[in-house]
C-alpha positions in Angstrom: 22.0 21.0 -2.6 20.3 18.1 -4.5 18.3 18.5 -7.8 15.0 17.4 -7.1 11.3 17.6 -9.3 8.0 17.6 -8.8 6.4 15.1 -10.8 4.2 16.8 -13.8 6.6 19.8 -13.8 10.0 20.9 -14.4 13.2 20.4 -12.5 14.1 22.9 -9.8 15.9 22.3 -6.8 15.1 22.6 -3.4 12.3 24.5 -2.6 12.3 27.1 -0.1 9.7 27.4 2.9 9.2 29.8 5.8 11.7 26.8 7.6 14.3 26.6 5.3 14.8 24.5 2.4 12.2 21.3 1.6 13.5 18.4 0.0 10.9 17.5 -3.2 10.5 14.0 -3.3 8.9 11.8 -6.4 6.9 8.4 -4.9 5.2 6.1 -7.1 2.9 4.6 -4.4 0.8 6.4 -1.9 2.0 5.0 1.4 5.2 5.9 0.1 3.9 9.5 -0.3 2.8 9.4 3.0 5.9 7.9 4.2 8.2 10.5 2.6 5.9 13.2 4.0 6.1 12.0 7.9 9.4 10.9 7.9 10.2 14.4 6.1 9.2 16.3 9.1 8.4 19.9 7.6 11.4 19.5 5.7 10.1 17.3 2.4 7.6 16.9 0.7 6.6 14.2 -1.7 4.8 14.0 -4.8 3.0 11.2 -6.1 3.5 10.0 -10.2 0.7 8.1 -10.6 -2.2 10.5 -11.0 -5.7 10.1 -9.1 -7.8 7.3 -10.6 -5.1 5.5 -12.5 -4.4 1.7 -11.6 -1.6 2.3 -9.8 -0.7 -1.2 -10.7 -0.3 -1.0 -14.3 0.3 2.9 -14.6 3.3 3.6 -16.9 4.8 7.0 -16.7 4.3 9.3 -19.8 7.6 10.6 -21.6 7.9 14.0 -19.7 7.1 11.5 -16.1 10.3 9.3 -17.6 12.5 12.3 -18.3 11.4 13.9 -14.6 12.1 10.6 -13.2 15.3 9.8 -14.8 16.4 14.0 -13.4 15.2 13.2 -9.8 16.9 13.8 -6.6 15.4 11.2 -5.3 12.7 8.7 -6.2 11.2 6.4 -4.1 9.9 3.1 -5.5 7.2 0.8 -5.1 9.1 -2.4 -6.2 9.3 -3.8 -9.5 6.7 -6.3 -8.8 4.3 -3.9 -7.8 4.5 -1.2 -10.5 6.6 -3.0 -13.4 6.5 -0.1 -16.1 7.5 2.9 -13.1 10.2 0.8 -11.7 11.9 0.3 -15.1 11.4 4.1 -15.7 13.5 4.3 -12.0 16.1 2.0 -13.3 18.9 4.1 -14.1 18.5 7.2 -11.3 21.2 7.5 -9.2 19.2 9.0 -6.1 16.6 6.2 -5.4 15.4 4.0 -3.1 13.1 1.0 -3.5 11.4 0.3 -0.5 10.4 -3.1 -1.0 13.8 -4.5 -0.4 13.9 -3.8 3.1 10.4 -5.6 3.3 9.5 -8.9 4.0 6.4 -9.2 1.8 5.2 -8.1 -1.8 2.5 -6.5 -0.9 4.4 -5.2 2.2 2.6 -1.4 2.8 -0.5 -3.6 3.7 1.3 -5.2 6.8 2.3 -2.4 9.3 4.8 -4.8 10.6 6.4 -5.2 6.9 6.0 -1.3 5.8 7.8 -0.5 9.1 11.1 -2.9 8.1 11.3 -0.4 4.9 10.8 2.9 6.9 14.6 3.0 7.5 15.8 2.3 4.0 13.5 5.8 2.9 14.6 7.6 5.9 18.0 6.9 5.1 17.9 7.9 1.2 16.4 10.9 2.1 19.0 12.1 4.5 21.5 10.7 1.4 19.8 13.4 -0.9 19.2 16.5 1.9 22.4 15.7 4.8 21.1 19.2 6.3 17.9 17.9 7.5 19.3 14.6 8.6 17.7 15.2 12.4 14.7 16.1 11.2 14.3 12.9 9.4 15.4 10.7 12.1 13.1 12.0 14.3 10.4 12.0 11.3 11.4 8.1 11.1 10.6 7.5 14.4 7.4 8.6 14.7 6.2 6.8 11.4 7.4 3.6 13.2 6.1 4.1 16.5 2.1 4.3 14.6 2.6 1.5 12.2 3.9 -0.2 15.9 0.7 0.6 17.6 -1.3 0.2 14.1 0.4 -3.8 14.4 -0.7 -4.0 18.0 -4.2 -3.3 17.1 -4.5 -5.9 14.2 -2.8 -8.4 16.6 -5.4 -7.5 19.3 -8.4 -7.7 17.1 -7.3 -10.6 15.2 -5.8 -13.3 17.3 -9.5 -14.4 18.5 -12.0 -14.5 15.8 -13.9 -17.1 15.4 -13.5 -17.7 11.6 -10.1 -17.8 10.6 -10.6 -17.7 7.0 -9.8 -15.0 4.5 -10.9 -15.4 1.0 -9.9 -12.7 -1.5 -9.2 -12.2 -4.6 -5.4 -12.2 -5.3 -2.4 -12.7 -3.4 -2.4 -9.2 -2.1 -3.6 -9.8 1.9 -1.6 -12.9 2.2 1.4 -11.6 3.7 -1.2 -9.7 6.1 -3.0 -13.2 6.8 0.1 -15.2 7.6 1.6 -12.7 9.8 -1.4 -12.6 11.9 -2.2 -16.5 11.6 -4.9 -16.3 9.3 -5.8 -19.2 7.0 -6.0 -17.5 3.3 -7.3 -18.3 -0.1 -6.9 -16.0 -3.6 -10.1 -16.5 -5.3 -8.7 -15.5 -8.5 -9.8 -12.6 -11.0 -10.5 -14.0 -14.2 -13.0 -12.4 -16.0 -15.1 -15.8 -17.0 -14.1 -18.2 -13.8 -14.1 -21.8 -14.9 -17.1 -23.7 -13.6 -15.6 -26.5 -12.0 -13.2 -24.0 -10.0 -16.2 -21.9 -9.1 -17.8 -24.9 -7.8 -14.7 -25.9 -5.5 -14.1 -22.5 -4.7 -17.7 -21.8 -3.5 -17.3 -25.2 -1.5 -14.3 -23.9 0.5 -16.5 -20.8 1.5 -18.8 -23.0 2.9 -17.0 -25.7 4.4 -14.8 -22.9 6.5 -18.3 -21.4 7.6 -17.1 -17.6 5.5 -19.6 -14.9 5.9 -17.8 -12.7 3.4 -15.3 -12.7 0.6 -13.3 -10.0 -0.5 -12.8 -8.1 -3.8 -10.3 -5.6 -3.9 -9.5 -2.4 -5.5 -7.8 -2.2 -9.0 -8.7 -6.0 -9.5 -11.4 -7.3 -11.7 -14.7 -8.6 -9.0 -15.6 -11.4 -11.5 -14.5 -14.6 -9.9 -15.5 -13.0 -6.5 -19.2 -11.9 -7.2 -19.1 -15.4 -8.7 -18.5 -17.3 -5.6 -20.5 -15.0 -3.2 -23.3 -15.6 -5.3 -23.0 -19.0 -5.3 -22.1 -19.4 -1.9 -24.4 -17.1 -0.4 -22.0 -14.9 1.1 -21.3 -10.9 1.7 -19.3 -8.9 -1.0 -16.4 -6.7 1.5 -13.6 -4.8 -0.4 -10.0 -4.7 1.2 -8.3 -1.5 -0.5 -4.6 -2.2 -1.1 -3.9 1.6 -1.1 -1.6 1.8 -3.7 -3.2 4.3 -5.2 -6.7 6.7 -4.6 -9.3 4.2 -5.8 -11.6 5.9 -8.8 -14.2 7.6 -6.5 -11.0 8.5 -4.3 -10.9 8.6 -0.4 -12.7 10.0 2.4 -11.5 13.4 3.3 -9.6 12.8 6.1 -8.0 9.7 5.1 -4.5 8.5 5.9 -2.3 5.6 5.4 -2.8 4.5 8.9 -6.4 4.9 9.4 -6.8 3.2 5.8 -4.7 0.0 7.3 -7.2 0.4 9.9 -10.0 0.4 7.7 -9.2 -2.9 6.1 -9.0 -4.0 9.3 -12.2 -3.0 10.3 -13.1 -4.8 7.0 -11.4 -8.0 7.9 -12.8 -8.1 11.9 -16.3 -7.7 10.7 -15.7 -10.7 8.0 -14.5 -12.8 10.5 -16.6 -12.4 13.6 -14.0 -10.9 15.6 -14.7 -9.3 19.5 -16.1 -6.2 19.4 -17.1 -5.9 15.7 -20.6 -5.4 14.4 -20.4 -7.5 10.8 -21.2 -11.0 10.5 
């Protein structure tokens, strides 16, 4: 039976429910959580390290977090270029997984299509550390795939006919999203000061692609965004890149997938696509 932790607490090893033994899982990002949590079918359970509130982004693990980590059954990683500080504290655990490898994008748990290509990767470490609950994990696997399928369906639908095509954000973080659903996209930067002449050219682009909206996002400073909406006369919208529980934290009843949806909702009503209300 593998040794597994729950982050913030001791080691133990499998935890025993009313269906047998549950396979404790550490994640570092909460789609992963969610991931672990679907594809675990009753039979795991994942707990996030990076507590509600923190930047995900730039969170590093305290010394007890490193220990538990360096312990673990099995960790499941972000990537290093997601979560530099937590993926070197991962480094040297034998029972991990990082998810981003099977992915086709950085940011890749913004992009159904992307998260799905690392849903086998997790499935498939998690049957490595619990072989007893292999079936349940398959079938766990499945079902995560078959909603980030239909969740890919509906951002194809929605945006392969909007009128603007146009996404300008702040980072690099919805570009992957943007180019697999032919979007045009442009990072707008986060610099706390932006430099005039790029505000200028910046604002320029808004305008001369007809934008309605630019986006900030969570866990990235607003500056150089605020800046150009202001001087283009555009809407503020926020795209959440989910990471991590954003300071105020989520609506009850939020998910990863209705969260993707969200930003989609988000990005429709930017860009003037059928059926949405925003302009």
């Amino acid at each position: 039976m593998a040794v597994v932790l729950c982050a913030g607490c001791g080691s133990s090893t499998q935890r025993t429910g009313s269906r047998g033994p549950i396979l404790q899982v550490i994640t570092t990002a909460y789609p992963l959580e969610q991931a672990v949590d679907m594809i675990g079918s009753g039979k795991a359970k994942a707990t996030a390290l990076v507590p509600p509130g923190s930047d995900p982004f730039t969170y590093e693990p305290t010394p007890t977090q490193v220990s538990e980590i360096q312990q673990a059954g099995l960790v499941v990683l972000a990537g290093q270029a997601a979560q530099p500080a937590v993926y070197e504290a991962g480094a040297d655990v034998k029972q991990k997984v990082d998810a981003s490898v099977a992915a086709s994008e950085q940011f890749y748990w913004l992009d159904p299509t992307a998260m799905r290509q690392a849903v086998p990767s997790i499935e498939t470490a998690m049957e490595r550390a619990d072989p007893a609950n292999a079936t349940a994990f398959r079938e766990g696997a499945r079902a995560l795939e078959v909603e980030l399928d239909s969740t890919s369906i509906d951002y194809q639908s929605t945006l392969s006919a909007c009128p603007r095509r146009t996404v300008f954000a702040a980072d690099k973080a919805f570009a992957g999203v943007a180019r697999r659903y032919f979007l045009d996209y442009t990072p707008l930067g986060t610099s706390l000061v932006p430099d005039p002449a790029t505000l200028k050219s910046e604002s320029d682009s808004v305008r001369s692609a007809g934008a309605t909206s630019v986006f900030t996002e969570t866990w990235v400073p607003t500056s150089a965004v605020d800046a150009v909406a202001a001087q283009s006369k555009t809407k503020v919208r926020t795209l959440d890149t989910l990471l991590g529980p954003p300071p105020g934290g989520w609506p009850r009843q939020a998910n990863y997938i209705n969260l993707l949806e969200s930003n989609l909702g988000h990005l429709s009503e930017a860009l003037g696509c059928a059926g949405s209300s925003g302009s």
